[in-house]
TORMI-668869 format. One line per field, with one value per atom (N, C-alpha, C, CB): residue in three letters; atom name; y, z, x. Coordinates in nm, 2 decimals. Atoms other than C-alpha are relative to their C-alpha. Glycine has a CB too. Layout:
res = [ALA  ...]
atom = [CA  ...]
c2 = [Y  ...]
c3 = [Z  ...]
c1 = [X  ...]
//
This chain:
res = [UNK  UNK  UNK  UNK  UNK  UNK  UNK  UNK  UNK  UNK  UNK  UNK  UNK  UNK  UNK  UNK  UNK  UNK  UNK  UNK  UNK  UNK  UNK  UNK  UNK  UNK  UNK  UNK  UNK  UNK  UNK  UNK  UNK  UNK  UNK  UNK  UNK  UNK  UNK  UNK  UNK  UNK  UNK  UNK  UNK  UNK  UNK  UNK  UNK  UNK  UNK  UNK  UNK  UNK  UNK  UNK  UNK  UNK  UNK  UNK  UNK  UNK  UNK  UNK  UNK  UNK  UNK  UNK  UNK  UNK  UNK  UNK  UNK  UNK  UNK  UNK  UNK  UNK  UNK  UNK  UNK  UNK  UNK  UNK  UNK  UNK  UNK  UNK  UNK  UNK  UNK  UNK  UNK  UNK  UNK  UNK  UNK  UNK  UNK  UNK  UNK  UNK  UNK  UNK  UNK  UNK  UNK  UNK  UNK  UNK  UNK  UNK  UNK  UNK  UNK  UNK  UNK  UNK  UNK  UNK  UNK  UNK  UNK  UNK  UNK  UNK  UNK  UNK  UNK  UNK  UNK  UNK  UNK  UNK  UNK  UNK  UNK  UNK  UNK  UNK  UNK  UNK  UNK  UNK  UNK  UNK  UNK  UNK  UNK  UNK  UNK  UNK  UNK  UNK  UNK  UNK  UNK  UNK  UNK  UNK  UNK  UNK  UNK  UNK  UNK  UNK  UNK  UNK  UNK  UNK  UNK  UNK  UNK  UNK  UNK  UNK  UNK  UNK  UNK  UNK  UNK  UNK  UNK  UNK  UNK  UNK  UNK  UNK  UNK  UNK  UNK  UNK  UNK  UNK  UNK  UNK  UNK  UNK  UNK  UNK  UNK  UNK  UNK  UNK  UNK  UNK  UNK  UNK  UNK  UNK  UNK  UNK  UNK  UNK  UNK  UNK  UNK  UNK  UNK  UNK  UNK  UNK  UNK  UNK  UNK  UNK  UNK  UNK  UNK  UNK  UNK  UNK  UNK  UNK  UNK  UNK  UNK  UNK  UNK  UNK  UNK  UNK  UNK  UNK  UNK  UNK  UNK  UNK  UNK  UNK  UNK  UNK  UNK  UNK  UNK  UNK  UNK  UNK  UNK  UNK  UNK  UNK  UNK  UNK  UNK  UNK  UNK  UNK  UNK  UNK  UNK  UNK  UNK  UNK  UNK  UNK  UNK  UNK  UNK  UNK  UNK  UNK  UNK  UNK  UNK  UNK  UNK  UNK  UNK  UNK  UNK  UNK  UNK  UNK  UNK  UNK  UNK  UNK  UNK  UNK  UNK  UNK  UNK  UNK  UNK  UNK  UNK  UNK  UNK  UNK  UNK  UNK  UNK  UNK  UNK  UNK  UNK  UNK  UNK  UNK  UNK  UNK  UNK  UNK  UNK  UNK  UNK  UNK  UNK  UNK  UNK  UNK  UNK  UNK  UNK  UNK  UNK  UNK  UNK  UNK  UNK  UNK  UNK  UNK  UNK  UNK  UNK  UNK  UNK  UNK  UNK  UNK]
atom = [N  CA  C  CB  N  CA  C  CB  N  CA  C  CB  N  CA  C  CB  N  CA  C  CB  N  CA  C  CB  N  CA  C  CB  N  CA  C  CB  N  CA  C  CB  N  CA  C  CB  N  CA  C  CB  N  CA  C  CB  N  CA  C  CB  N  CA  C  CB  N  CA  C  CB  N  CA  C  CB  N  CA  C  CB  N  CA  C  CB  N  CA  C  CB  N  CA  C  CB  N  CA  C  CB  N  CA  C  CB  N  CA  C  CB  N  CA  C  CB  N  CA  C  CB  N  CA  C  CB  N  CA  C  CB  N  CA  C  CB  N  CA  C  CB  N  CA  C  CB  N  CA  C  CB  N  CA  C  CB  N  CA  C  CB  N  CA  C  CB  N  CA  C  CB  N  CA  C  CB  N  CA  C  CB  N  CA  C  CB  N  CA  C  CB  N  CA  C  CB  N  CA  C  CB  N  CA  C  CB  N  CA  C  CB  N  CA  C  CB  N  CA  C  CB  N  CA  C  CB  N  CA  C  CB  N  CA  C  CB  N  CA  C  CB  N  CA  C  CB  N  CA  C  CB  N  CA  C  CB  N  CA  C  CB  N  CA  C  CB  N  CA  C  CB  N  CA  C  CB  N  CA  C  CB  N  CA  C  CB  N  CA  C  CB  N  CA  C  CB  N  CA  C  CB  N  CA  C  CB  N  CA  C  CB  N  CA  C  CB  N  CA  C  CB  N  CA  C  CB  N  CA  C  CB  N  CA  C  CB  N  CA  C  CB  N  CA  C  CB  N  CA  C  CB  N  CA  C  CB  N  CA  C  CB  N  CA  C  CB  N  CA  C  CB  N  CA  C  CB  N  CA  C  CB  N  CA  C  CB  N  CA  C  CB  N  CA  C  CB  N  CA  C  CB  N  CA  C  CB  N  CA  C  CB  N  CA  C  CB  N  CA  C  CB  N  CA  C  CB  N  CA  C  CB  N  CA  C  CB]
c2 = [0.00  -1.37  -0.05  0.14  0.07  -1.58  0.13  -0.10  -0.09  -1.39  -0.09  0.08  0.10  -1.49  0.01  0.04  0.01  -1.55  -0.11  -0.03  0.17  -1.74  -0.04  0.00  0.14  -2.03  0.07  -0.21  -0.02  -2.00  -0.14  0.06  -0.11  -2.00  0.01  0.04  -0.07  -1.79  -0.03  0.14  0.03  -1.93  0.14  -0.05  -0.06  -1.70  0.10  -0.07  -0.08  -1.56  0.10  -0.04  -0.07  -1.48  0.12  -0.12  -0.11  -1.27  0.09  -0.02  -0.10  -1.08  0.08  -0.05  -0.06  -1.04  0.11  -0.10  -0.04  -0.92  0.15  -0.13  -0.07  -0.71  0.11  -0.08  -0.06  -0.62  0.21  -0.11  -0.22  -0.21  0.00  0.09  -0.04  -0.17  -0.01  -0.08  0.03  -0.30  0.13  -0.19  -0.10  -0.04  0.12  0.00  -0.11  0.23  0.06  -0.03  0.00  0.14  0.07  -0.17  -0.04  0.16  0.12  -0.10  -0.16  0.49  0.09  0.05  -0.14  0.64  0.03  -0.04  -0.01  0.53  0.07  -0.19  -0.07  0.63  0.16  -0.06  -0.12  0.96  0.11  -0.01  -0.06  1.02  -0.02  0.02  -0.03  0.97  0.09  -0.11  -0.13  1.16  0.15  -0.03  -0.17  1.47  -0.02  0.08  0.00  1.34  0.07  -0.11  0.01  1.33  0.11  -0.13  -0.16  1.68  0.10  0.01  -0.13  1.87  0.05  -0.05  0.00  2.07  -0.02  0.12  0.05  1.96  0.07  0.03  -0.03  2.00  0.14  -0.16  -0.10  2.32  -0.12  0.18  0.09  2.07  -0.08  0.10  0.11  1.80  0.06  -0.20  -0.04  1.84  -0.01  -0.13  -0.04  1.79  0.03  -0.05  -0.10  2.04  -0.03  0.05  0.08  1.80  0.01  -0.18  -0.02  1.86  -0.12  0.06  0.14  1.62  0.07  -0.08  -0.02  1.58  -0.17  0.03  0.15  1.34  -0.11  0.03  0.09  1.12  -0.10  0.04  0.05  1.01  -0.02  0.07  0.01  1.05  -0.15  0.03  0.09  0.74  -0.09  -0.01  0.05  0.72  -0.05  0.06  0.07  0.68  -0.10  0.11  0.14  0.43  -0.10  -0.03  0.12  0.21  -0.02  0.00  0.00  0.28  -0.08  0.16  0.09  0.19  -0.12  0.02  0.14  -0.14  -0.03  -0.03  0.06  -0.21  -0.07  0.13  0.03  -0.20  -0.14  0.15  0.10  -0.43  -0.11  0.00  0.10  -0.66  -0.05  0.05  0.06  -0.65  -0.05  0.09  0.04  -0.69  -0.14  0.18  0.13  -1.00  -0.17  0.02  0.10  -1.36  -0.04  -0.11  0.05  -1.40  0.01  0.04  0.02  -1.55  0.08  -0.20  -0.08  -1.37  0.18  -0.07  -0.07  -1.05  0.12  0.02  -0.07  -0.88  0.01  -0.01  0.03  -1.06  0.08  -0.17  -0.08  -0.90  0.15  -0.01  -0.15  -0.57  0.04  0.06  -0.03  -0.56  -0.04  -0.09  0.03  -0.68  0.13  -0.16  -0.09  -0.41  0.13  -0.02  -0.11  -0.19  -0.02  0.02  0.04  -0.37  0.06  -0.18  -0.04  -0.23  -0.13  0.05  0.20  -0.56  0.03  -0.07]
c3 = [-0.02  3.11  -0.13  0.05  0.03  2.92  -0.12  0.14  0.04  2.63  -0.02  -0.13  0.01  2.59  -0.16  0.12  0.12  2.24  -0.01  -0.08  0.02  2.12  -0.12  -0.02  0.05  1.96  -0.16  0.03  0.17  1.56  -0.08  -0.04  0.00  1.34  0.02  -0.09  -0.07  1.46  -0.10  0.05  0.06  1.34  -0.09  0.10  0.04  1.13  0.10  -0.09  -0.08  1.42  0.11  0.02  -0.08  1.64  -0.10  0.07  0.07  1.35  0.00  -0.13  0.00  1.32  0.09  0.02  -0.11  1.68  0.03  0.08  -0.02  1.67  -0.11  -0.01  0.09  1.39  -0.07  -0.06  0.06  1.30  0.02  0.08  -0.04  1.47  -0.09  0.14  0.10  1.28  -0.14  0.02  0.14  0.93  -0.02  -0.04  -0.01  1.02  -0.03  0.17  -0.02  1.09  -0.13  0.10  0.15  0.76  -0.08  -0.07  0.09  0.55  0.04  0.00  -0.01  0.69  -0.05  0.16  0.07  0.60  -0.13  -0.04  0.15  0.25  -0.04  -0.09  0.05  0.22  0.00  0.11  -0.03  0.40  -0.15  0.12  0.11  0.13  -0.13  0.02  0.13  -0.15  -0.03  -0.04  0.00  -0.09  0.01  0.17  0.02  -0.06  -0.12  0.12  0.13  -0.38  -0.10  -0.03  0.13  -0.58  0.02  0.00  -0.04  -0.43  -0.01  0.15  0.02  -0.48  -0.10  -0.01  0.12  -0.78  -0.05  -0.06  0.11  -1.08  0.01  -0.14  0.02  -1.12  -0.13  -0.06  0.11  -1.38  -0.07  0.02  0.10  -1.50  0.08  -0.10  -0.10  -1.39  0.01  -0.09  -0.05  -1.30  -0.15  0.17  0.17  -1.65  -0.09  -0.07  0.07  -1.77  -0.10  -0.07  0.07  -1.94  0.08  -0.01  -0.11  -1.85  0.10  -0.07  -0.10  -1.53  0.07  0.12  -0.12  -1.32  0.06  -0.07  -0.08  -1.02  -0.07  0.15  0.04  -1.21  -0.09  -0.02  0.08  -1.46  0.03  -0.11  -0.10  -1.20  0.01  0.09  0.01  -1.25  0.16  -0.11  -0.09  -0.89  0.06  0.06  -0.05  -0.80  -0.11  0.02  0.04  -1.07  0.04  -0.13  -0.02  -0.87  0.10  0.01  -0.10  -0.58  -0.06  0.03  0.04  -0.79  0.00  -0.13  0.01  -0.90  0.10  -0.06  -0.14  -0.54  0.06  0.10  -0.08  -0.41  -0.08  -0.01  0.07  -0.69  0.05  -0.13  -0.05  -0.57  0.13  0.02  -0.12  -0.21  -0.02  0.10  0.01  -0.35  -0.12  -0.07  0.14  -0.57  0.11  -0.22  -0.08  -0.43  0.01  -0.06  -0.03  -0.44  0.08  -0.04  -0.14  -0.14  0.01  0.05  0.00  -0.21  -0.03  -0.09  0.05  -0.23  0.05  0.04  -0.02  -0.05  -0.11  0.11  0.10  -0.32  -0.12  -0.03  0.10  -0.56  -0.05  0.03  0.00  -0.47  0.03  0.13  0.03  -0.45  -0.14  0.11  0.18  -0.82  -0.06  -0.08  0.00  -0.87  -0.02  0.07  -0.01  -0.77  -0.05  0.14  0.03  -0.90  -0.15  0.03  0.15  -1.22  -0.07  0.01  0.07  -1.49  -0.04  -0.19]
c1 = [0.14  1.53  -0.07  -0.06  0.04  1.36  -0.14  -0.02  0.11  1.09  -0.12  0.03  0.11  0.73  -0.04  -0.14  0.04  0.69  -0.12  0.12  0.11  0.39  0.04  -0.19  -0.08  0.40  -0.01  -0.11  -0.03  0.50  -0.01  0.16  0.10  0.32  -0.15  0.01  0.06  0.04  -0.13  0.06  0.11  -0.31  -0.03  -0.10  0.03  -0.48  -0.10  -0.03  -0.01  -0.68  0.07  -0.04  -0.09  -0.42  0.07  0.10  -0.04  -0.26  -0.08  0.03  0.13  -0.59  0.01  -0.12  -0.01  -0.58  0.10  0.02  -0.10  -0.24  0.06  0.07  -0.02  -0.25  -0.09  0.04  0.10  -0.55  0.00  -0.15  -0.01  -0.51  0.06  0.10  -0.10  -0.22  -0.02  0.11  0.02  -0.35  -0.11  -0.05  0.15  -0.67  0.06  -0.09  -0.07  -0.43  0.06  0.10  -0.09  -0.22  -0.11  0.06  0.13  -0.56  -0.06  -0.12  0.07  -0.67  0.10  -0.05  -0.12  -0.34  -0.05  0.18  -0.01  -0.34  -0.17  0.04  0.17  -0.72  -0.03  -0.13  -0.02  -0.64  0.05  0.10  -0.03  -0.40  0.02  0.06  0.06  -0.54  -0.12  -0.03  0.14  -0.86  0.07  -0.11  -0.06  -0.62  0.07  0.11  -0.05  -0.44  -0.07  0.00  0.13  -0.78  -0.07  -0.13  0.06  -0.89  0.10  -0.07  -0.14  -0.57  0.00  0.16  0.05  -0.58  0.11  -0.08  -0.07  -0.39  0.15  -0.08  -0.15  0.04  0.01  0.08  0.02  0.09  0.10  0.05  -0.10  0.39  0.08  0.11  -0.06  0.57  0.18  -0.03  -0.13  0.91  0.14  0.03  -0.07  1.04  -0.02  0.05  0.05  0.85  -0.12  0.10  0.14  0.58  -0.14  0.03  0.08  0.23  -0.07  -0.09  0.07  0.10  -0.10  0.12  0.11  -0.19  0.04  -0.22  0.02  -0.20  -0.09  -0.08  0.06  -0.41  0.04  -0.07  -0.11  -0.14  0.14  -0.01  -0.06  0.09  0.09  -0.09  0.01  0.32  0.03  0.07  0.05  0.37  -0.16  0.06  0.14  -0.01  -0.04  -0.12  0.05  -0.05  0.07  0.00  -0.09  0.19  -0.06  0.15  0.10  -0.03  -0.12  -0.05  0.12  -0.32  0.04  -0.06  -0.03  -0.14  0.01  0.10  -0.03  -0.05  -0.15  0.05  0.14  -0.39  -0.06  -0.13  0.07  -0.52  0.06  -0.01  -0.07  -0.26  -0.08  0.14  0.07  -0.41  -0.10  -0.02  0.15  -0.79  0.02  -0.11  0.04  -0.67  0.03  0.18  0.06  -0.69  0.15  -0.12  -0.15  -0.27  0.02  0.11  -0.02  -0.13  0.16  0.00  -0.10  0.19  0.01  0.06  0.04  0.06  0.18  -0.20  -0.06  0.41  0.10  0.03  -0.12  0.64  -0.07  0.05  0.08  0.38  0.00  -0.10  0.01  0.38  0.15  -0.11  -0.17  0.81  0.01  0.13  -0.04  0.80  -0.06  -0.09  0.02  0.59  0.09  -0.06  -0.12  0.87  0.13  0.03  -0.13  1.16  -0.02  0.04  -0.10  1.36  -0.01  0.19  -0.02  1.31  0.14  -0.13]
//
């Protein structure tokens, strides 16, 4: 049986069309959880015994970096945000 794929690739509306819930869905997470990040109260110590707060947190500054990635005009913004993550 035969699948109905449309045609590739998929104008820029039709992605929208196609995607757009899901991208809505994604952005309410991350928004969700950060707003309980930034309202949580502060770590007594980080896990190797040094003092941390979520705000210096070096996972949420990778978060931060990320996002800037999405809000910057790079057309590569996925290869951007896995460099981000990669070990140099």
């Amino acid at each position: 049986m035969p699948l109905d794929l449309p045609p590739w690739p998929l104008n820029a509306a039709d992605i929208l069309d196609r995607y757009f819930l899901e991208v809505r869905a994604d952005l309410l997470h991350i928004a969700a959880t950060l707003d309980r990040v930034y309202r949580a109260p502060a770590a007594q110590s980080a896990p190797d015994g040094s003092a941390a707060t979520a705000l210096v947190d070096a996972r949420l500054q990778f978060i931060q970096k990320s996002l800037a990635v999405l809000a910057s005009n790079s057309t590569h913004k996925a290869k951007d945000i896995l460099e981000l993550y990669s070990l140099p």
